[in-house]
C-alpha positions as CSV (number, residue, x, y, z in Angstrom):
1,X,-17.1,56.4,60.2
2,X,-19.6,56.2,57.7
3,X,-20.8,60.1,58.9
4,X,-17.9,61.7,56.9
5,X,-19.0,63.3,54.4
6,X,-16.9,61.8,51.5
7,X,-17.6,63.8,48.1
8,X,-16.2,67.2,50.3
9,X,-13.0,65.3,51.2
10,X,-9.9,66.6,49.7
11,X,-6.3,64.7,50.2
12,X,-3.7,66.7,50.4
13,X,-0.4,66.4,47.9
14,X,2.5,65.8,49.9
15,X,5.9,66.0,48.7
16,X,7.8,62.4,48.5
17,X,11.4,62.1,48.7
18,X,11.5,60.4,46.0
19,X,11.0,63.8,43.8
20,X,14.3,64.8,45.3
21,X,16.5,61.3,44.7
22,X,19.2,61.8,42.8
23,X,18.1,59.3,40.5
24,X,14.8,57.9,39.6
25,X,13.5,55.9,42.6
26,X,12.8,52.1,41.8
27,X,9.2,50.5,43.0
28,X,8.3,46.5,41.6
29,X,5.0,47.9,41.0
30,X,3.0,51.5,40.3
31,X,-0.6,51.3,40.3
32,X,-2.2,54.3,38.5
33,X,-5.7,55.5,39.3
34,X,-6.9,55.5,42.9
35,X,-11.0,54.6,42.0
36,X,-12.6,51.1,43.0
37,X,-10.2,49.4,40.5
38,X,-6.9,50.9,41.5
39,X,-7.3,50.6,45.4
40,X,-8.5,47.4,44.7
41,X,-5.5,45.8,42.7
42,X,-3.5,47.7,45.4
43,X,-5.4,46.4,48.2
44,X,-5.0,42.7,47.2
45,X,-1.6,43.0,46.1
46,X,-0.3,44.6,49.5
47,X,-2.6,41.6,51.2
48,X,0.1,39.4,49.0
49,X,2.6,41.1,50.8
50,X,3.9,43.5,47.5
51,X,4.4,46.9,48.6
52,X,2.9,49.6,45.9
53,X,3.1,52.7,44.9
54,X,-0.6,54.1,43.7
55,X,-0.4,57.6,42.1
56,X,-3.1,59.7,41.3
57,X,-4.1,63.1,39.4
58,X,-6.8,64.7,41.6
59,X,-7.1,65.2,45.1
60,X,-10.9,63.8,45.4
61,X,-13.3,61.0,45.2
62,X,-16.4,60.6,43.0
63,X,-18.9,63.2,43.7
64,X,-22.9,61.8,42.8
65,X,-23.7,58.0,42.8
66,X,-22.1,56.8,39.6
67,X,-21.7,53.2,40.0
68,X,-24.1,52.1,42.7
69,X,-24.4,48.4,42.1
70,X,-22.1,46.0,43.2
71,X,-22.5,42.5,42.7
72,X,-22.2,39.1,45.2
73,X,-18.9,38.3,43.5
74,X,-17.6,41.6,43.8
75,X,-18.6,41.8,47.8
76,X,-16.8,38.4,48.2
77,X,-13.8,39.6,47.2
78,X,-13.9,42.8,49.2
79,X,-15.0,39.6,52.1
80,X,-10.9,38.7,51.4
81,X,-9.3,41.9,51.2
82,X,-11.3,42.6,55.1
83,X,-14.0,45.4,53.8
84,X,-16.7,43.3,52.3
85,X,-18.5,43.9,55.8
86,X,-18.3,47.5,55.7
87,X,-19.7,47.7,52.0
88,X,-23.0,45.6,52.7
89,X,-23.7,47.2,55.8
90,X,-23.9,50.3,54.8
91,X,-25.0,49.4,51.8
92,X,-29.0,48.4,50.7
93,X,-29.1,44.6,49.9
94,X,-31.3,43.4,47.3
95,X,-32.1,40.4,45.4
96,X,-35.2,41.8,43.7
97,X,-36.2,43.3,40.6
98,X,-39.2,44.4,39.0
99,X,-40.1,45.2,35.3
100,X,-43.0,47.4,34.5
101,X,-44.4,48.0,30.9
102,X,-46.6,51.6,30.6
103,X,-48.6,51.1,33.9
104,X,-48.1,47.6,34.5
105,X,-46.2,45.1,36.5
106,X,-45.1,42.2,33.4
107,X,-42.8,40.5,35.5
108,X,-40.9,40.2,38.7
109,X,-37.3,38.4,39.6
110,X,-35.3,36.8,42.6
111,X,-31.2,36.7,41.5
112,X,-30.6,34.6,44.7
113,X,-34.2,32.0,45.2
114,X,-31.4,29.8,47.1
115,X,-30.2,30.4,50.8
116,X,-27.2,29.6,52.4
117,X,-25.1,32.5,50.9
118,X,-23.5,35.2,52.9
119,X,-23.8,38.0,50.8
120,X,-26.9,39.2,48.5
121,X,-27.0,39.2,45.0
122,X,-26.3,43.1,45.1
123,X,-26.0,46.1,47.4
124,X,-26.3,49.7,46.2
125,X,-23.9,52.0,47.4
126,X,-22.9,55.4,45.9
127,X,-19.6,55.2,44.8
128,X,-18.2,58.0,46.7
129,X,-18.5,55.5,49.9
130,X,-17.1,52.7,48.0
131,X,-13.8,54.6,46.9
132,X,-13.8,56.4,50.8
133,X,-13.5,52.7,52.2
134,X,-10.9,51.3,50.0
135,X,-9.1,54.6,50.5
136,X,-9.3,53.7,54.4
137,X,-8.1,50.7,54.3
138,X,-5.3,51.5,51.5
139,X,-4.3,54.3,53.8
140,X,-4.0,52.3,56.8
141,X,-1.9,49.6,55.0
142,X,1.8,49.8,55.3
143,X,2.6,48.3,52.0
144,X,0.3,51.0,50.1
145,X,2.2,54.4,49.4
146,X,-0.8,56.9,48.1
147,X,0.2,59.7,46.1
148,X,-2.1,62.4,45.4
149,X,-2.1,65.3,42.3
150,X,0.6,62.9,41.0
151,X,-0.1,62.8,37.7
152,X,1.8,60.5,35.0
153,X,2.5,62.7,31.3
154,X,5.2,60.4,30.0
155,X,5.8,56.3,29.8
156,X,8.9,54.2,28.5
157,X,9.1,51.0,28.6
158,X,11.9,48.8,28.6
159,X,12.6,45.1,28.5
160,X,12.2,44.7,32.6
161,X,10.8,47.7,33.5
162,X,9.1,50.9,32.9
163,X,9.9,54.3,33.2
164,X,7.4,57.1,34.5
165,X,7.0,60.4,34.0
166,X,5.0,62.3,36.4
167,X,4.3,65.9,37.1
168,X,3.3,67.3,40.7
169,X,2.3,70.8,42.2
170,X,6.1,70.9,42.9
171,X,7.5,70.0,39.5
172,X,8.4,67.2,37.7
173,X,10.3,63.7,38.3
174,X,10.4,59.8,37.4
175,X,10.0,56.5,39.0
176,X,11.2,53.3,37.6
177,X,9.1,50.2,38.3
178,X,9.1,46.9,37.3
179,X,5.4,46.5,36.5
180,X,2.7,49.1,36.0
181,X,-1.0,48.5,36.3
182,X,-3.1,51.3,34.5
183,X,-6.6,51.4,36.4
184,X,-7.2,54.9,35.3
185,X,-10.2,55.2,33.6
186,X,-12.2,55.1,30.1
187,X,-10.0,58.0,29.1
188,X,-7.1,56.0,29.9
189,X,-3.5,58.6,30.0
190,X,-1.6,55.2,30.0
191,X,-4.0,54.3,27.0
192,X,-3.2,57.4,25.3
193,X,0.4,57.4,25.8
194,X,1.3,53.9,24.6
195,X,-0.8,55.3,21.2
196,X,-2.9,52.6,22.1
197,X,-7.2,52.9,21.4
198,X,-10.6,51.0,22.5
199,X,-12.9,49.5,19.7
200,X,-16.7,49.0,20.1
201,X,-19.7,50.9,19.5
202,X,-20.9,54.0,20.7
203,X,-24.6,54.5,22.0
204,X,-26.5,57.6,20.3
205,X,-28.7,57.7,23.8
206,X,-28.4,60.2,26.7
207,X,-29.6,59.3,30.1
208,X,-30.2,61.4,33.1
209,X,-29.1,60.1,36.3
210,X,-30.9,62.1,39.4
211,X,-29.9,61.5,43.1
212,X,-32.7,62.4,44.8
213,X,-32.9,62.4,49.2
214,X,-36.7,61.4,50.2
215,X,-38.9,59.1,52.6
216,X,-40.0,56.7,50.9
217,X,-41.3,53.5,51.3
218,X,-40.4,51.9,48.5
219,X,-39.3,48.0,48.8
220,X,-35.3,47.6,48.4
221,X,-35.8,46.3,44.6
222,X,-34.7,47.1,41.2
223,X,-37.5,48.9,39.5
224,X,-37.3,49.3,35.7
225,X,-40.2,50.8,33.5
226,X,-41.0,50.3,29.8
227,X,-42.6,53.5,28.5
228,X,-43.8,54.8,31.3
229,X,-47.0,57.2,32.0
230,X,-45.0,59.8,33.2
231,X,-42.1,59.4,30.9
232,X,-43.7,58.5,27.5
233,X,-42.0,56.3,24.8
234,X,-38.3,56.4,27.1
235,X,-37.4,54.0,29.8
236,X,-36.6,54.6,34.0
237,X,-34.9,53.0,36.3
238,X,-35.4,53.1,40.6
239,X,-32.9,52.0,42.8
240,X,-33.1,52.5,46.6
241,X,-29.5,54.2,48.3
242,X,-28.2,54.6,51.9
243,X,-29.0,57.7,53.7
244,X,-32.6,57.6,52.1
245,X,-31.3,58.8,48.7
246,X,-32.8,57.5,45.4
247,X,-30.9,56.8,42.2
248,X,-33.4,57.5,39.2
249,X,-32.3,57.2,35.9
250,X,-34.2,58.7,32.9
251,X,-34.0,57.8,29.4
252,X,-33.7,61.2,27.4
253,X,-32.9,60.2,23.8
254,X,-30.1,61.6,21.7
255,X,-31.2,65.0,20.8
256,X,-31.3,66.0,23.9
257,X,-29.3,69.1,25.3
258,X,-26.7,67.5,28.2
259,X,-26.7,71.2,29.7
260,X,-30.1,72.0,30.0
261,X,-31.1,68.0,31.0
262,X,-30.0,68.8,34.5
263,X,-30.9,72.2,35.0
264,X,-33.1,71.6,38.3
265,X,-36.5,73.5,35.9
266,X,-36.1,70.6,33.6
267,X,-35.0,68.0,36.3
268,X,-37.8,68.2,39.0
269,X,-40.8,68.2,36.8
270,X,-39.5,64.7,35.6
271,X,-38.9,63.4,39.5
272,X,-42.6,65.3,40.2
273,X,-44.2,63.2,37.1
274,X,-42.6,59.7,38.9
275,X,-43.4,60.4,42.2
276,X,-46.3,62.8,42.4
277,X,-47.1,66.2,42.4
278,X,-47.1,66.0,46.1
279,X,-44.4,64.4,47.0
280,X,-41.4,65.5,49.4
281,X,-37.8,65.2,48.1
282,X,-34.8,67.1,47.6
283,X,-32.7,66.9,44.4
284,X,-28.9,66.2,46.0
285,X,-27.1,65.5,41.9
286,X,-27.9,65.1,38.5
287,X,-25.5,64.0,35.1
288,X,-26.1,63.3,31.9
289,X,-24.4,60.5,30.3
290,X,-23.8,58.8,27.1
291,X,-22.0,55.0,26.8
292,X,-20.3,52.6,25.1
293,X,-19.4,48.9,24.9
294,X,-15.8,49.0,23.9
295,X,-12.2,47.2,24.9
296,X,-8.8,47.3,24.3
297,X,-7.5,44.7,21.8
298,X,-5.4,43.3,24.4
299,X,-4.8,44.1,28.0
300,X,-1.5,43.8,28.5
301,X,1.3,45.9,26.7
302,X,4.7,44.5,28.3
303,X,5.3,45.1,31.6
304,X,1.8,47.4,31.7
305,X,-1.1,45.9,32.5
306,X,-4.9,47.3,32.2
307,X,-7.4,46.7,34.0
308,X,-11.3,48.1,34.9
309,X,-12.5,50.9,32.2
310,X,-9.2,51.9,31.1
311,X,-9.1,48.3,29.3
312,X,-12.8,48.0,29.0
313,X,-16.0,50.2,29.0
314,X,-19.9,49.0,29.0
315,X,-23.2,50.9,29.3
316,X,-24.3,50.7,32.5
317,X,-27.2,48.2,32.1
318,X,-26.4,45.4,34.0
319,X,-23.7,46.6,36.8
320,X,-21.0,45.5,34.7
321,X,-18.5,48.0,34.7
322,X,-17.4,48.4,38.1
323,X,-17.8,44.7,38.9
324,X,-15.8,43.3,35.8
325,X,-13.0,46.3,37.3
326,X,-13.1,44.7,40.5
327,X,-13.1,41.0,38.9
328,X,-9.9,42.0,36.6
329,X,-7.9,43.6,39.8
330,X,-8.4,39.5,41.5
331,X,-7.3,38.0,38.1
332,X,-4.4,40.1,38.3
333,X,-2.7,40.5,41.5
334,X,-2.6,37.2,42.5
335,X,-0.8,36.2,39.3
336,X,1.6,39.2,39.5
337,X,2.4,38.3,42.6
338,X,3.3,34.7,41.8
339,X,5.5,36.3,39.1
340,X,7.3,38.8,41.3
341,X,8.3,36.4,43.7
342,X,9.8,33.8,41.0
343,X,7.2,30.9,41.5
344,X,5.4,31.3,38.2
345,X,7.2,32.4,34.9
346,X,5.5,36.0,33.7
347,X,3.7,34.0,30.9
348,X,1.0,33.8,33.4
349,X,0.2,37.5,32.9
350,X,-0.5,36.4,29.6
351,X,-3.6,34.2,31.3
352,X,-5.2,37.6,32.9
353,X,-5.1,39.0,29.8
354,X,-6.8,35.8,28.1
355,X,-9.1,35.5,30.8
356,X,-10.4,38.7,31.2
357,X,-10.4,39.5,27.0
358,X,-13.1,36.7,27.5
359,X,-15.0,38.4,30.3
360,X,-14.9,41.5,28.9
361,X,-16.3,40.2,25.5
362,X,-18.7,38.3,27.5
363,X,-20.2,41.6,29.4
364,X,-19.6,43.5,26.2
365,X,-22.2,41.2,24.0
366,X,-24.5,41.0,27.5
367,X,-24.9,45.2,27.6
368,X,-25.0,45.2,24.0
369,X,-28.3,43.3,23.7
370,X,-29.7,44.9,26.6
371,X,-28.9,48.5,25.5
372,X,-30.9,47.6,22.2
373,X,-33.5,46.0,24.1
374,X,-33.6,49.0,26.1
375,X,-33.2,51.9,23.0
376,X,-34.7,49.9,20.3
377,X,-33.2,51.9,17.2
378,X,-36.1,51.4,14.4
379,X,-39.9,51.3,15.0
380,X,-39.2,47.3,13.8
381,X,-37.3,46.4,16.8
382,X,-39.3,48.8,19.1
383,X,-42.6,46.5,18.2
384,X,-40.9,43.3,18.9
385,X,-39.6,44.3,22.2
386,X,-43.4,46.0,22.9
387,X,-45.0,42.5,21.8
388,X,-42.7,40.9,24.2
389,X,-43.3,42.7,27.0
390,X,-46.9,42.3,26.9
391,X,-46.8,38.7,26.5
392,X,-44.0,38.5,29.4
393,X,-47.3,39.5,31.8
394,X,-49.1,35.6,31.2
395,X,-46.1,33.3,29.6
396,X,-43.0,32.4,30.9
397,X,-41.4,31.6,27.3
398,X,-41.5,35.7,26.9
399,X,-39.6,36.9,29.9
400,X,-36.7,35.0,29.1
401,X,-36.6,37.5,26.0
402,X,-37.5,40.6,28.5
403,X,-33.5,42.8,29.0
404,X,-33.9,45.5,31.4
405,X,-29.9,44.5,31.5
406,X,-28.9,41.1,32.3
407,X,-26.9,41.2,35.6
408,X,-23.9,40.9,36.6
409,X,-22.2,37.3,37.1
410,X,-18.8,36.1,37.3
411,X,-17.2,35.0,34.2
412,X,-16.3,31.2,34.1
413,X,-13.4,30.8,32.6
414,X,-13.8,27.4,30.9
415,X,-11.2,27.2,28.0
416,X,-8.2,28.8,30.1
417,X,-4.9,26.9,30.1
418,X,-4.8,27.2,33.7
419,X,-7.7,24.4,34.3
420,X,-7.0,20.5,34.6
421,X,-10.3,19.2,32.9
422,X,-11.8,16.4,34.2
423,X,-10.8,13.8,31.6
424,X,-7.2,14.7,32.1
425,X,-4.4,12.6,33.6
426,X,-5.2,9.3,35.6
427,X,-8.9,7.8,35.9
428,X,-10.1,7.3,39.6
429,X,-10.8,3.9,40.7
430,X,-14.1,2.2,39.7
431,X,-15.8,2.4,43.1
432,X,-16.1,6.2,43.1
433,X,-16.4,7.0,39.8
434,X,-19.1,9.3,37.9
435,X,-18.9,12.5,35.9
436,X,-19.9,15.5,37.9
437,X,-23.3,17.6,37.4
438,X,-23.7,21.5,38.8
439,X,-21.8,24.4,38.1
440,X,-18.8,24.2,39.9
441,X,-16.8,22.9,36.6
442,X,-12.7,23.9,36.3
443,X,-13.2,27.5,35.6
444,X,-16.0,28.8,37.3
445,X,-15.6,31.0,40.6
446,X,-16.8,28.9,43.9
447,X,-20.0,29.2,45.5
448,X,-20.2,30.0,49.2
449,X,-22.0,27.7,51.7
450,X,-22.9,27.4,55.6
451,X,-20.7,25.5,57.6
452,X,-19.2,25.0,60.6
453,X,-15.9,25.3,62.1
454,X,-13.5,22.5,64.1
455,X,-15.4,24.2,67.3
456,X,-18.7,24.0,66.0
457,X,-18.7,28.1,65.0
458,X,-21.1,28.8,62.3
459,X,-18.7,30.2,59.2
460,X,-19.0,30.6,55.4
461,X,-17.1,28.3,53.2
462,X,-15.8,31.4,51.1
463,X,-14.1,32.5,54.0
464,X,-11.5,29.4,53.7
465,X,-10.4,30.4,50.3
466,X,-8.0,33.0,51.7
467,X,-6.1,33.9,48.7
468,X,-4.0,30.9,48.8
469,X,-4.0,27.5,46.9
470,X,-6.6,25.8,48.2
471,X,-7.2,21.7,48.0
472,X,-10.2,20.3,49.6
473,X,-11.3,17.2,50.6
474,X,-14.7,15.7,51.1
475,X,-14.4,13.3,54.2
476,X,-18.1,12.4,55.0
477,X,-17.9,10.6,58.2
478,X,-14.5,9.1,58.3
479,X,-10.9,10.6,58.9
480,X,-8.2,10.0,55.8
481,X,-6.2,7.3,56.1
482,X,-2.2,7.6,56.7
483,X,-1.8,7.4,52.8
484,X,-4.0,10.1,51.4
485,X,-2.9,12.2,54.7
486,X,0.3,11.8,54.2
487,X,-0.1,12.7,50.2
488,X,-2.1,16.1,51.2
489,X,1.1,17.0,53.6
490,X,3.3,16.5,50.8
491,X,1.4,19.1,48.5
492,X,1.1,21.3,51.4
493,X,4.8,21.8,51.7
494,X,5.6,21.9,48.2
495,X,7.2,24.6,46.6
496,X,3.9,26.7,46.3
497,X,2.0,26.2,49.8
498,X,-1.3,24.7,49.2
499,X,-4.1,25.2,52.1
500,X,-5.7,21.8,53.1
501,X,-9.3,21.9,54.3
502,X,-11.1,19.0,54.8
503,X,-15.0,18.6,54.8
504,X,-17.0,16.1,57.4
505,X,-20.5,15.7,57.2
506,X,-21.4,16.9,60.8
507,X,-21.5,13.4,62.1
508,X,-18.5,12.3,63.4
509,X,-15.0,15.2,64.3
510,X,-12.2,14.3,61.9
511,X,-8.4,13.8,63.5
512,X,-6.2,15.3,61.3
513,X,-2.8,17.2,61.5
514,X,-2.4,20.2,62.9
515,X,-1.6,22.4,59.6
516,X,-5.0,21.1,58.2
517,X,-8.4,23.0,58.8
518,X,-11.4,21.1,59.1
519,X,-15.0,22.4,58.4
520,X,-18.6,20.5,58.9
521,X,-21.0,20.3,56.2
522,X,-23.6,19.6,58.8
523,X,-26.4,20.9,55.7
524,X,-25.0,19.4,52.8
525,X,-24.9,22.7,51.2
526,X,-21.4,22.2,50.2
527,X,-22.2,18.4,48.8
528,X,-25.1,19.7,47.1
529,X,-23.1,22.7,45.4
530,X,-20.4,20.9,44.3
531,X,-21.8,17.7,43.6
532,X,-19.4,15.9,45.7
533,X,-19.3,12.6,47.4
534,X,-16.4,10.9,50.7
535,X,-13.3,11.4,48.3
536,X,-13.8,13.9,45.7
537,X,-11.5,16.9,46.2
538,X,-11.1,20.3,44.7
539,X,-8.6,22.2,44.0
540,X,-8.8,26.4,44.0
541,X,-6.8,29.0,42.5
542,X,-6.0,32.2,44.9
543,X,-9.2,34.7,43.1
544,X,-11.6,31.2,44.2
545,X,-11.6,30.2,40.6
546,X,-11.8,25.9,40.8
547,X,-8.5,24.9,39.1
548,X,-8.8,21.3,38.9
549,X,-11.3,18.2,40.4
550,X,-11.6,14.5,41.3
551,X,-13.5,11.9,42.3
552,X,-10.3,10.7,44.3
553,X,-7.5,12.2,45.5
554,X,-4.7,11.6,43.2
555,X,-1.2,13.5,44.1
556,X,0.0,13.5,41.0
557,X,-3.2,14.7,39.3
558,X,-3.1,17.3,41.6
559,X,0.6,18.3,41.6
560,X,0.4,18.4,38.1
561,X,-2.5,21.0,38.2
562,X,-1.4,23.0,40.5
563,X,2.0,23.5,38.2
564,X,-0.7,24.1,35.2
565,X,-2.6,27.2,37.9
566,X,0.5,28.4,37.9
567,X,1.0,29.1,33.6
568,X,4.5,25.7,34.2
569,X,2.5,23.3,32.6
């Protein structure tokens, strides 16, 4: 389906019968916005089984690329929601980059040197296809009611519940519902509304983006120059789309006009400069833009809840924006959901708001450095970041100080009061003790690995994390006894249903019960990643975040932290 031509759709407003109840229909939750953010949040929730209104002012979807970069994390949880497929295969994959200084290649890097993971460390895709297949799939969802030229002018909040306002090409009328998400954008109508504001800093820069359709051949790789030859004293960036279109991105300064930048006579002498007088291509969009690194003091406001750039805006150095939107929308609806159906007191809201503060200050302080790496703003910083650069060509030391942007990663959440450190509750026994090494600490999102199913299938270890609770157990060679089995069947009926998986090594089947899933670790990639020996045991939160881990299995350890996940501690 991936011929339709997106940008040109239109979505037509169709009258709901809730604009003619006699009294203001009642929803349990309202999503506004319908970008990556908003069909995202609505996606996951309705997966959750929450049905969800999502209402919209326009009729379309993004028109030019916009946000083309999309991270691994992002892509793996698109992979649970059913449409992470779709993304990378139309999408171009790349792990790549290259950073140029005048003329010259300084330095080259690989985001993802390791294998063994399913998804690359990015794709590009315009953002037009993104929002056309969440659209798809929220369309096709029965839970997911989409509501176009729906536009919210008026919000009231009450103790349980908030009222909405909303004005349509037939008139006015409200909706009461007991949570609203506000996913709609850096100018934010919710924002405005509440009389809330961002705080941050605004970038005196101007960019021009350029989408330009050629034949190239160009390796799939992040290209970013330094003062260029054919762009003196500003920066570029190269990124390779589908359907042989090329995202450029000039640096332009701040006295530039934004209304003559992308007037095709100033436009294609600056694609001409970059890619030769000769060269064949056909300019398909340009925009000027300026940015920001700003957020919301806090993210939630009662029962309204912001997410993606209406709670949080970056420059666009580093793919940060649309994958921290996408990161906030998992934080959020598996936590709302716990809350809605009365397993988790609504304190645990407060925890996505916590959580994702700290992201967002983390990719806030991130694009900050790289946007002054990038715009140096007196002729003092501009000869540091010059002297760097030209050492980064011969020693190591320098290209560690080299930002082009530093990419995007998941945030690791490690002071939230939803982990069980490792120091906390009872010690395992003295045969299997040791503190654990790697990354996979209470707090940080899980890596993916190969492995193999009960009937020897090759599968990723991502893939078992569906959403749910998740406790697994490394098994090496030899089945559980009846005690630890029996322990693991007691917190997989408990009052929150925890998945069991356990992990063998490849050498020997395990015999377990049928409500447990088994996988084989016949690589080690799992052991090596998470540092785990026969015994030790994880246990996940629902957005793959690691919530608690032992050496041993210890049921009350691990009833207690599941009751801490949850915000009952």
């Amino acid at each position: 389906m991936t011929d339709i031509d997106y940008q040109a759709l239109e979505f037509a407003y169709l009258k709901h019968s809730d604009q003619t109840a006699p009294a203001p229909a009642s929803h349990r939750v309202i999503v506004v916005g319908a970008g990556p953010v908003g069909l995202t949040t609505a996606l996951d929730l309705a997966q959750r089984g929450v049905s969800v209104v999502v209402l919209d002012d326009d009729c379309k979807l993004s028109t030019g690329s916009r946000a083309i970069c999309f991270a691994k994390r992002t892509l793996e949880i698109w992979d649970r929601l059913g449409i992470g497929e779709r993304m990378t295969s139309k999408g171009v994959s790349w792990n790549v980059g290259k950073i140029f200084f005048r003329d010259q290649e300084v330095w080259r890097f690989d985001l993802l040197p390791e294998h063994g993971h399913r998804r690359p460390a990015f794709i590009n895709l315009q953002q037009y296809y993104v929002e056309g297949f969440l659209y798809e799939a929220a369309a096709a969802h029965p839970l997911i009611d989409l509501r176009w030229k729906n536009k919210v002018v008026g919000v009231t909040q009450q103790a349980s519940s908030v009222d909405l306002s909303i004005e349509t090409p037939d008139g006015s009328y409200d909706l009461h519902s007991e949570w609203v998400i506000a996913c709609d954008g850096a100018r934010s109508p919710i924002r405005k509304l509440l009389g809330q504001e961002s705080h941050g800093r605004v970038f005196k820069d101007r960019f021009l983006i350029a989408d330009v359709k050629m034949h190239a051949d160009f390796p799939a790789e992040r290209w970013f120059w330094f003062d260029p030859p054919f762009h003196p004293n500003q920066s570029v960036l190269l990124h390779m789309q589908p359907d042989n279109v090329w995202r450029i991105d000039f640096q332009l300064g701040w006295n530039a006009d934004p209304v003559e930048a992308i007037k095709p006579a100033n436009v294609l002498p600056r694609i001409r400069a970059l890619l030769g007088a000769e060269a064949q291509f056909e300019l398909e969009w340009a925009s000027v833009y300026t940015f920001a690194c700003e957020r919301m003091d806090a993210f939630r406001h009662g029962r309204i809840v912001f997410a993606g750039d209406a709670a949080h805006r970056v420059s666009p150095f580093g793919a940060r924006g649309a994958n921290s939107g996408v990161q906030d929308a998992e934080n959020l609806a598996w936590k709302l959901q716990a809350v809605l159906a009365g397993v988790a007191p609504e304190t645990l809201l407060d925890t996505y708001a916590t959580e994702r503060e700290y992201a967002a200050d983390e990719n806030l302080l991130n694009s900050t450095r790289s946007t002054d790496f990038i715009t140096p703003k007196s002729a003092a910083s501009r000869h540091f970041r010059n002297a760097v650069l030209n050492l980064a060509r011969e020693h190591a030391f320098a290209r560690g100080l080299v930002n082009s942007g530093r990419l995007s990663l998941p945030s690791t959440y490690v002071d939230s009061p939803l982990n069980t450190h490792d120091a906390e509750g009872p010690k395992a026994p003295q045969t299997n003790t040791g503190a654990f090494t790697g990354r996979m600490v209470p707090g940080a999102v899980a890596l993916d690995a190969p492995v193999r199913d009960a009937q020897g299938n090759e599968s990723w270890w991502l893939s078992y994390l569906d959403g749910r609770f998740v406790l697994a157990l490394f098994c090496g060679a030899v089945t559980p006894d009846s005690t630890t089995l029996e322990a693991l069947q007691r917190l997989s009926h408990g009052t929150v249903p925890v998945r069991i998986v356990l992990i063998g090594d490849g050498s020997a089947p395990l015999t377990v019960p049928d409500n447990f899933t088994v996988v084989q670790d016949e690589h080690a990639c799992l052991r090596q990643r998470y540092d785990a020996r026969p015994g030790t045991c994880y246990l996940f939160r629902p957005d793959q975040h690691i919530a608690a881990r032992r050496r041993e299995l210890n049921e009350t350890v691990m009833n207690s932290a599941l009751q801490r996940a949850l915000g009952r501690a």
